[in-house]
TIRO-2110 file (N, C-alpha, C; in Angstrom, 1 decimal):
// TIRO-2110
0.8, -1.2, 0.0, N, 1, A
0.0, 0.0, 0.0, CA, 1, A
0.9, 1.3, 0.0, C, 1, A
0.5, 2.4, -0.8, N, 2, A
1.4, 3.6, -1.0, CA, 2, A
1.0, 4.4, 0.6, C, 2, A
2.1, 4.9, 0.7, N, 3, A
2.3, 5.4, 2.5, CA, 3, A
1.6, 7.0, 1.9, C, 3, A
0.7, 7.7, 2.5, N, 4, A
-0.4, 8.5, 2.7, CA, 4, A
0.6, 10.1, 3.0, C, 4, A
0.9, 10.8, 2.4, N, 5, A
1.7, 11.9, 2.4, CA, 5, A
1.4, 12.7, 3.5, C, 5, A
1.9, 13.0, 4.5, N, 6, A
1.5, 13.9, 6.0, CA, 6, A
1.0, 15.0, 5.4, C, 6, A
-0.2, 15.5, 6.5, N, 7, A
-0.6, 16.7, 6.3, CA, 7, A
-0.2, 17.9, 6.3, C, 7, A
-0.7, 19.0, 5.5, N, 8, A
0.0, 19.8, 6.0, CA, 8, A
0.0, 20.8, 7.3, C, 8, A
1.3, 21.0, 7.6, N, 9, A
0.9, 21.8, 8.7, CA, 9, A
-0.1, 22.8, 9.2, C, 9, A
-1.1, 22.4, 10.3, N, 10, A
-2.1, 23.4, 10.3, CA, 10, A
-1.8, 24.3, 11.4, C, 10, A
-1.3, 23.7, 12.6, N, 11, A
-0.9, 24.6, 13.7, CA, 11, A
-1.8, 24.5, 14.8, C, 11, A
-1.7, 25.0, 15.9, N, 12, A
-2.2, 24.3, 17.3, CA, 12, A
-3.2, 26.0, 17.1, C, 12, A
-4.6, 24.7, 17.5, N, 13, A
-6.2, 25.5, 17.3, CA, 13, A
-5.5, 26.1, 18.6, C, 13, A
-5.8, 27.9, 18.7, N, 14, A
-5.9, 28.8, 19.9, CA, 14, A
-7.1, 29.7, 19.8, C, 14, A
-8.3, 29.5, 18.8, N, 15, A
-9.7, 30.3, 18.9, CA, 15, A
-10.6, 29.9, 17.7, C, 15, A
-11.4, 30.9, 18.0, N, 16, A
-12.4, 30.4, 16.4, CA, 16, A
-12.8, 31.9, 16.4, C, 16, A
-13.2, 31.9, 15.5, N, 17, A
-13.8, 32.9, 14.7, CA, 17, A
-15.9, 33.5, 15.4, C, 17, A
-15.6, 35.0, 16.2, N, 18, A
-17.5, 34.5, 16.9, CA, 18, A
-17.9, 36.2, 16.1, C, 18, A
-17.0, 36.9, 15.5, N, 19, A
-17.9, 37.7, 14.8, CA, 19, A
-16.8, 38.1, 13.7, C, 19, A
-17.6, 39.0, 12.4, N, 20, A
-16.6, 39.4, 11.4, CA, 20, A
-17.3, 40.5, 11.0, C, 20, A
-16.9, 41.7, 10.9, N, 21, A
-17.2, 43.3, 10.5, CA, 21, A
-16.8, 43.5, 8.7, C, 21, A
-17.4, 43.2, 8.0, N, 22, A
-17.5, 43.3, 7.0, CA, 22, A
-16.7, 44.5, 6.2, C, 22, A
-17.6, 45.4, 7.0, N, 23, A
-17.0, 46.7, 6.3, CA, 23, A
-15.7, 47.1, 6.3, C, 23, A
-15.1, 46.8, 7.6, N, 24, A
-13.6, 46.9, 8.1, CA, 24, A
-13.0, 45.8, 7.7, C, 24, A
-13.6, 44.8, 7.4, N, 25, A
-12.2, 44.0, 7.4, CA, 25, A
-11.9, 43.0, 8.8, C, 25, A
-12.8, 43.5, 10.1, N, 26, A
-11.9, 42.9, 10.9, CA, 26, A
-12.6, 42.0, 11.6, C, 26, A
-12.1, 41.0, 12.3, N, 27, A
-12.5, 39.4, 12.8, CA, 27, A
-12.4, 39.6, 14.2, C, 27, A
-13.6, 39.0, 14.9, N, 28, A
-13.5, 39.0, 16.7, CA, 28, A
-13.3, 37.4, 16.8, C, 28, A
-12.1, 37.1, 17.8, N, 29, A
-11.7, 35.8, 17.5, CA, 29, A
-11.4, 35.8, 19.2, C, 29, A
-12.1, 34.5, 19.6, N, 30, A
-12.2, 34.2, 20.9, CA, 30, A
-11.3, 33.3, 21.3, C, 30, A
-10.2, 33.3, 22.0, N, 31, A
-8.9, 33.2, 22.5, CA, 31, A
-9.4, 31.3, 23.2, C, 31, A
-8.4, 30.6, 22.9, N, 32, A
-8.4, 29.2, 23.8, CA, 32, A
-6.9, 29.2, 24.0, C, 32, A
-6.0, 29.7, 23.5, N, 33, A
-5.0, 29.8, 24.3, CA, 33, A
-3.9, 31.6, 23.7, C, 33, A
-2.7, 31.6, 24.3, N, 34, A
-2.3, 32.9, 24.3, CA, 34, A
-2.1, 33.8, 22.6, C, 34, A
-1.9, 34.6, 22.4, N, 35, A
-1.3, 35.0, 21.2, CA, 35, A
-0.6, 36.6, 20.9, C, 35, A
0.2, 36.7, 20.5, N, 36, A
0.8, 37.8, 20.8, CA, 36, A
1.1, 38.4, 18.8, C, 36, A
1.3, 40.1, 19.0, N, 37, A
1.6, 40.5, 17.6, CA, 37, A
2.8, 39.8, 17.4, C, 37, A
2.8, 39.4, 15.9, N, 38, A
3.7, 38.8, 15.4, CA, 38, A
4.0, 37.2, 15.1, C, 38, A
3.1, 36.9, 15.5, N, 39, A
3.0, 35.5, 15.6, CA, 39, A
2.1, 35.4, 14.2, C, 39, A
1.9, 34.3, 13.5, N, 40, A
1.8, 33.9, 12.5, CA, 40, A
0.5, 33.1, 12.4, C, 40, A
-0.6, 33.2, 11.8, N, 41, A
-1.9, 32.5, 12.3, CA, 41, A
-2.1, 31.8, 10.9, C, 41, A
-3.3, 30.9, 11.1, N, 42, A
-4.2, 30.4, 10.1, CA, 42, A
-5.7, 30.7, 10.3, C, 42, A
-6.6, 31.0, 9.6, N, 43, A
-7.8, 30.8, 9.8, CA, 43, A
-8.3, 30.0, 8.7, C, 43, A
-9.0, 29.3, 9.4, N, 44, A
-9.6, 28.0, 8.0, CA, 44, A
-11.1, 27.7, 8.4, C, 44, A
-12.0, 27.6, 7.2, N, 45, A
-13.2, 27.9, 7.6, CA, 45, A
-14.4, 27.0, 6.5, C, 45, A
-15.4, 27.1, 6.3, N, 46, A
-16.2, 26.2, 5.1, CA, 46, A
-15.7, 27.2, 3.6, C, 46, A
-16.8, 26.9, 2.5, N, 47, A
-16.6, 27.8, 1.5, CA, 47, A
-14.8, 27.7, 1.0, C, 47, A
-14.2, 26.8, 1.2, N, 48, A
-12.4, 26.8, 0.6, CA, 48, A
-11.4, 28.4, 1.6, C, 48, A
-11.7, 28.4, 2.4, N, 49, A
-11.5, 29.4, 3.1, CA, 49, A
-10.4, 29.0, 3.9, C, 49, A
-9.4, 29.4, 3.8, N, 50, A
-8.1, 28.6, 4.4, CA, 50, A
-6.8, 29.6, 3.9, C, 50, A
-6.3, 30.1, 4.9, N, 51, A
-5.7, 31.5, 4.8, CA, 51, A
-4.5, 31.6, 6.0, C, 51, A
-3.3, 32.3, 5.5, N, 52, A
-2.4, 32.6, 6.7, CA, 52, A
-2.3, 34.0, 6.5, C, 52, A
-1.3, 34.1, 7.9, N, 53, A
-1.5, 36.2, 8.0, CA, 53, A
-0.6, 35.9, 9.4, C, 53, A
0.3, 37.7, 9.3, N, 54, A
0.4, 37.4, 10.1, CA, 54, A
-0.2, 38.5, 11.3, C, 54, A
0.2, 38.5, 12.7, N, 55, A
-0.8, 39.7, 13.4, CA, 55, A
0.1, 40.7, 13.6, C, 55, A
-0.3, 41.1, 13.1, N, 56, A
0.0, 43.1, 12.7, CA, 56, A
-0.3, 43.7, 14.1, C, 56, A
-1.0, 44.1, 14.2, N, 57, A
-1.9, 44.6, 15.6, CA, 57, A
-3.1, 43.9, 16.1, C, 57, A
-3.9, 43.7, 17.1, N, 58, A
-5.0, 43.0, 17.8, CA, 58, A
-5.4, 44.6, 18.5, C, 58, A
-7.1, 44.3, 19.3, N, 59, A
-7.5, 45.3, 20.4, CA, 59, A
-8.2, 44.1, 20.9, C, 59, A
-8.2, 44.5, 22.3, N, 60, A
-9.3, 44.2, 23.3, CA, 60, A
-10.2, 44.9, 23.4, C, 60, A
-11.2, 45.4, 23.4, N, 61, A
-12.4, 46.6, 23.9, CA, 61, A
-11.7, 47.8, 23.2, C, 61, A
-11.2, 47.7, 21.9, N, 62, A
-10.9, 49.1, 21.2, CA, 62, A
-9.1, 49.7, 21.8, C, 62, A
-8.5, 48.8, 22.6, N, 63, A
-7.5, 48.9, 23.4, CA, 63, A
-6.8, 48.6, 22.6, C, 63, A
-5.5, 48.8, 21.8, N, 64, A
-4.1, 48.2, 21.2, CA, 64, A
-3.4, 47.2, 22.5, C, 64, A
-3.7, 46.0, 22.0, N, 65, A
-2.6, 44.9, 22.8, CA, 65, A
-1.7, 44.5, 22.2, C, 65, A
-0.1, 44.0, 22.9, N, 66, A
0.5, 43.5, 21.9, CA, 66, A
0.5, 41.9, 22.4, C, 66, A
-0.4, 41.6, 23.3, N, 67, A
-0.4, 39.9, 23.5, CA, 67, A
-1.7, 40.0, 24.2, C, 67, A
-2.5, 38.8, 24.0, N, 68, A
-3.9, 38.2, 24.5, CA, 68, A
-3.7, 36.8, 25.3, C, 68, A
-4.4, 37.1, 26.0, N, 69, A
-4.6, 35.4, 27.0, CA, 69, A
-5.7, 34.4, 26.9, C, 69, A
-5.5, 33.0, 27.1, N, 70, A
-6.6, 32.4, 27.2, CA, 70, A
-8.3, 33.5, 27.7, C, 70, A
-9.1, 33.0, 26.6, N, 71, A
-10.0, 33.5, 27.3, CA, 71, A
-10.8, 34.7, 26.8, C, 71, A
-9.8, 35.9, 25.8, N, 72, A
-9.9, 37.2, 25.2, CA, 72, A
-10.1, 36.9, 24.6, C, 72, A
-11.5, 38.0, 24.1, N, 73, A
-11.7, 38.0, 22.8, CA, 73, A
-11.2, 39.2, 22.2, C, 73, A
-10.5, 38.8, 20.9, N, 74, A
-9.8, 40.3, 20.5, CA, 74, A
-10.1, 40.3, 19.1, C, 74, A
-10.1, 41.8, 18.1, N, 75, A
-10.3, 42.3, 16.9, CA, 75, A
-9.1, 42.5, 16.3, C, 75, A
-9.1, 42.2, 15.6, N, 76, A
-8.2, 41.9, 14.2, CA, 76, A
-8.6, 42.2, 12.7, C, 76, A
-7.6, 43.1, 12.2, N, 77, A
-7.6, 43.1, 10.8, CA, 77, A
-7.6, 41.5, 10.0, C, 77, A
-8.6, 41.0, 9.3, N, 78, A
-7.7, 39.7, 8.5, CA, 78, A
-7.9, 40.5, 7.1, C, 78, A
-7.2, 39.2, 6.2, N, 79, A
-6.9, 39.6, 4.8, CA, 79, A
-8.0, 39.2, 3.9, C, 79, A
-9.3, 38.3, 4.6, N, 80, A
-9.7, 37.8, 3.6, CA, 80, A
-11.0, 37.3, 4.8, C, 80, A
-12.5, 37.6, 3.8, N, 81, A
-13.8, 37.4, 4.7, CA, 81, A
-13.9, 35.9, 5.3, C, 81, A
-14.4, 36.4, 6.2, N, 82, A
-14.2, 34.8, 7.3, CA, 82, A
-15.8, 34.7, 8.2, C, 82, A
-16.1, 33.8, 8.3, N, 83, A
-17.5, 34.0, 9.2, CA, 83, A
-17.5, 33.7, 10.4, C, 83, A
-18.2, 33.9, 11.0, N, 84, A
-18.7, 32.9, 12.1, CA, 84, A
-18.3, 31.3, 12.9, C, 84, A
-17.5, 30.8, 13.5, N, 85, A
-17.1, 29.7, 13.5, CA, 85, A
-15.9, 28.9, 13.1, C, 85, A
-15.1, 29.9, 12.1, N, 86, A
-14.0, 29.7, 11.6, CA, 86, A
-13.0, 29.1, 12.5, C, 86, A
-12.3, 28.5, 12.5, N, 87, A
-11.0, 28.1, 13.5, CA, 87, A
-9.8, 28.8, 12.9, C, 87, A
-8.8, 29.2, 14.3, N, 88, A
-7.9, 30.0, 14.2, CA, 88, A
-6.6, 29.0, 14.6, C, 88, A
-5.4, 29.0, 14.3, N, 89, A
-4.5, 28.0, 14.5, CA, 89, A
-3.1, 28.8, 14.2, C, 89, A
-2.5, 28.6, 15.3, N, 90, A
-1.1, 29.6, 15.6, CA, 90, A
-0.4, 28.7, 15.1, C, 90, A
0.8, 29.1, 13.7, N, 91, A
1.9, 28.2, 13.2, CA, 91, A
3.2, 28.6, 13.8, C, 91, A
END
């Protein structure tokens, strides 16, 4: 039997996706573990929706943070429309 080629890297789930602002551009993404600017995400979603980026800037409550904890939900510019439910995964 031919050996099944490893996946590709997706990266350790740290939120999902619980709202997206259309107009702006920007994604409220609900924290399950830490994340900080500069770190390198994926968001992957239904619709072929499957995208990296990296984090530019985040806010809390309209606040500029440069790291989030379990738990935060924080807004973010993404590059590309995402909905509701999406999963977020730190590479």
């Amino acid at each position: 039997m031919p050996q099944e080629a490893p996946l590709p890297e997706e990266g350790k789930l740290i939120g999902r996706v619980t709202h997206f602002f259309g107009k702006i551009g920007v994604a409220v993404i609900e924290l399950s573990d830490k994340l900080k600017v500069g770190d390198s995400i994926r968001i992957a979603g239904g619709e072929g929706t499957d995208f990296s980026q990296q984090v530019d800037s985040m806010e809390i409550e309209h606040e500029k943070v440069q790291q989030a904890k379990v738990g935060d939900s924080i807004g973010m510019k993404v590059k590309e429309k995402v909905r509701e439910g999406y999963k977020v995964y730190k590479l």
